[in-house]
Each structure stands twice: as structure tokens, then as C-alpha cells.
N, C-alpha and C positions, 0 to 999 in steps of 0.2 A: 813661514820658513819651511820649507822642503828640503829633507838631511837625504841626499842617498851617497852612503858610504863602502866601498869597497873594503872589508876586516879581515885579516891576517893575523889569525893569532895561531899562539904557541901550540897549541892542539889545534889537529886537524878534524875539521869539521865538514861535515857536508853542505850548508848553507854561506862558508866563507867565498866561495868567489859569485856568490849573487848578493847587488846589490840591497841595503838595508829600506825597506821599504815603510816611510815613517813621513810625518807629516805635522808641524808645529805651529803653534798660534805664530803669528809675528812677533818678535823682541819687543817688550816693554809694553804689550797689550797685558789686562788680566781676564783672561776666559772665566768666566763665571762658573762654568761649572767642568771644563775639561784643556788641557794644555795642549790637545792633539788627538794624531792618532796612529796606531802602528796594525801593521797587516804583516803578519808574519807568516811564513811557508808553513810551517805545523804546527800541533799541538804538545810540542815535545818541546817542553820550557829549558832543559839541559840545554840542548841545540839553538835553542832562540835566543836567549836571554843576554850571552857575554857580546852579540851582536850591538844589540840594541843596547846593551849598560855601557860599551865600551865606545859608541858615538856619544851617547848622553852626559859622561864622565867628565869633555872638556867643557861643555856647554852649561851644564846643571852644574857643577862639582859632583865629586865620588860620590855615585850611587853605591850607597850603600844596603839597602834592604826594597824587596820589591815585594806587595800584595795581592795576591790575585784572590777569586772564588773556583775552589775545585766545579763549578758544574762542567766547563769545558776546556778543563786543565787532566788530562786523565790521570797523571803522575807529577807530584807536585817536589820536585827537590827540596832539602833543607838550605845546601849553600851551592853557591855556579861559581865557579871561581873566574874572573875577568880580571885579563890583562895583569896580573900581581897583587889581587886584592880577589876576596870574595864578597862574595852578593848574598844574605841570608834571606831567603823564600819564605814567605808565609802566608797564611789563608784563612778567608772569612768566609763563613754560610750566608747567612744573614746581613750582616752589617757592609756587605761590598756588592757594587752590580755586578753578574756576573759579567757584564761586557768590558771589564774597567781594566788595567791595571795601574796600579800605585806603584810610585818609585818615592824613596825618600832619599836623601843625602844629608848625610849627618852635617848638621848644625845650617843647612843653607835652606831645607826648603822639601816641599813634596809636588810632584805634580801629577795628576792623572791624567792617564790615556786611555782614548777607546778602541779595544783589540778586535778588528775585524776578522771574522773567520776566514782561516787560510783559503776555504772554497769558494771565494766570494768572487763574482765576475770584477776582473778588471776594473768597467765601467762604474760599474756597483761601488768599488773600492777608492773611486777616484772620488766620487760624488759625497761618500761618506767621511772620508780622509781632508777633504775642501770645510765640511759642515764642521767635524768636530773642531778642524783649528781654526774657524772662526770665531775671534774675540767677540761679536755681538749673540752669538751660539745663545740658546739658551734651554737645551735638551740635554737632558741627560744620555748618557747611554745608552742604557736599554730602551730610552724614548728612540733612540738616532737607529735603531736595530730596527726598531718596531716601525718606524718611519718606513725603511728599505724594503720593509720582507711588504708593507702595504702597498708600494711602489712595485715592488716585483711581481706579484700578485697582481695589479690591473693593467700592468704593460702584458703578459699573459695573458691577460681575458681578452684585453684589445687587439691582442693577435689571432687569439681563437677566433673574436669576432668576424676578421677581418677574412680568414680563412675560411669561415661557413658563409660569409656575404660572396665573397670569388667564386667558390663552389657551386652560388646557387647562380649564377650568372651576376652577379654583382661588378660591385668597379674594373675588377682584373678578368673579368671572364674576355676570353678573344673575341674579337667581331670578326665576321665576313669580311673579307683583303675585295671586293668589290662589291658594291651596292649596284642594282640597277633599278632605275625609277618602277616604280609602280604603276603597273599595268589596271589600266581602267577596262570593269568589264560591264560590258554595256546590255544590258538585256531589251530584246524588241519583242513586243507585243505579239501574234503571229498578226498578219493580216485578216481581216475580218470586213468584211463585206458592208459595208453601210446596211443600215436596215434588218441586219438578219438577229 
């Protein structure tokens, strides 16, 4: 299920009139190890957060507390208040991948999602976004990071490649816009006298 929601809330925010960029298993699948994934514009969980709780809210029921890992959370709020309710934020070193975020909802449920970096190409973001909400998935997060960045890394080389094969007159190097046959060159013996 792909959510993209237009959010209008009571504070004005700078990420309200772009759509929410999120991506979920199919209804009534159980993902093994992740429910989705969300790609969010920054690293500013204030700004991010009543977005994302306040599509998930009819869907999930009341999100009520969300888990991240400060590694690429720079400033971590205590509560985000969404839509007439608040969100209590909190965080693990250890115990959470850093690519993950946990949402729970009092009394119905938790699901995690893997938060792709706001810098990530499109492409990048579509293909990772398809992987985690596949119910047969069976990567963790930082597996599905580590997947991308080796994927990004040999399409890179592959273009290096490709670039120093052109260069050296490879597939792309231009040909001559006319060929002309090849000229045969005949070499004669001088003449030489019978006998001498």
C-alpha cells in the first residue's frame, strides 16, 4: 500500500504542502521483519513526525510513542504534538537499528519502518521503499541500507568503467562519418635483366 498524503495541520510547517512520502506492506500481509518504509525531507523529527503519525493514526490507530537511534536523528524531541494528541519520542543506542523507526499505538500494535535518508536519490528511494514493504522481505534495515550503498557503489564503478573504455576509443568513441575501401599497395620488383 503506498500512502501519499497531503497534511494540513494546525501549525504551520514547512513540509505541509508536500506530499508524505511512505510506503507499506499490503493489508493483512505480516512482514517479517519491517511494515514499510518512509523517506522523509530531513532529519528534523519536530518537522517530520506529526506528518507521518497523523496519516498512520487512521490506519494503525493512535500513534502513540515513536523509537528512533540518535545516530542520524541529530535532535531528538521528548513529545510532537499531532493533530490533538501528542507523540512521546524516545531512543535507543544499542537495542534499535539505526535505520528503523518504531511506532507504537497504545493497546493495538507496533510496527516498524525503515527511514530512508532524506539524501537518497529518488531511484534509490523507490527501490528501497518497494523492498522494505515486501511481505516476503526478509532484511533487516541496516541489511536494506547496506544492500543500496553496495548497489550504489558498483553502478558507479560501472560507469567509471564505461567512461575510461569511451575514452580510450571504446563502444562510444565516434568513428569516421566515411570509410573508404582500402587501398592495396602493390609493390614491383624493379626489372632486372634475365641473367645478370
Amino acid at each position: 500500500m503506498t500512502t501519499t498524503i497531503r497534511y494540513s495541520p494546525a501549525v504551520e510547517d514547512r513540509t505541509a504542502s508536500l506530499p508524505l512520502r511512505l510506503m507499506l506492506a499490503p493489508a493483512g500481509t505480516a512482514p517479517p521483519l519491517l511494515d514499510g518504509a518512509w523517506w522523509p525531507r530531513s532529519r528534523d523529527l519536530t518537522a517530520e513526525l506529526p506528518a507521518l503519525t497523523a496519516a498512520l493514526d487512521p490506519l494503525w490507530g493512535r500513534i502513540t510513542h515513536v523509537t528512533v537511534n540518535p545516530t542520524f536523528w541529530p535532535v531528538i524531541p521528548r513529545k510532537v504534538p499531532v493533530n490533538g494528541h501528542v507523540v512521546g519520542v524516545g531512543w535507543f543506542n544499542a537495542e534499535q537499528d539505526p535505520h528503523k523507526l518504531l511506532l507504537l499505538s497504545y493497546g493495538v500494535g507496533r510496527w516498524d519502518l525503515l527511514v530512508i535518508p532524506p539524501e537518497t536519490t529518488p531511484a534509490a528511494a523507490a527501490r528501497l521503499m518497494a523492498e522494505a514493504a515486501d511481505p516476503l522481505g526478509a532484511l533487516t534495515a541496516s541489511a536494506l541500507m547496506d544492500e543500496a550503498e553496495q548497489r550504489r557503489i558498483a553502478e558507479e564503478t560501472e560507469l567509471s568503467l564505461v567512461s575510461v573504455w569511451d575514452s580510450e576509443g571504446g563502444h562510444g568513441a565516434s568513428l569516421p562519418t566515411s570509410r573508404s575501401p582500402a587501398q592495396a599497395v602493390v609493390s614491383q620488383a624493379p626489372d632486372t635483366p634475365e641473367g645478370s
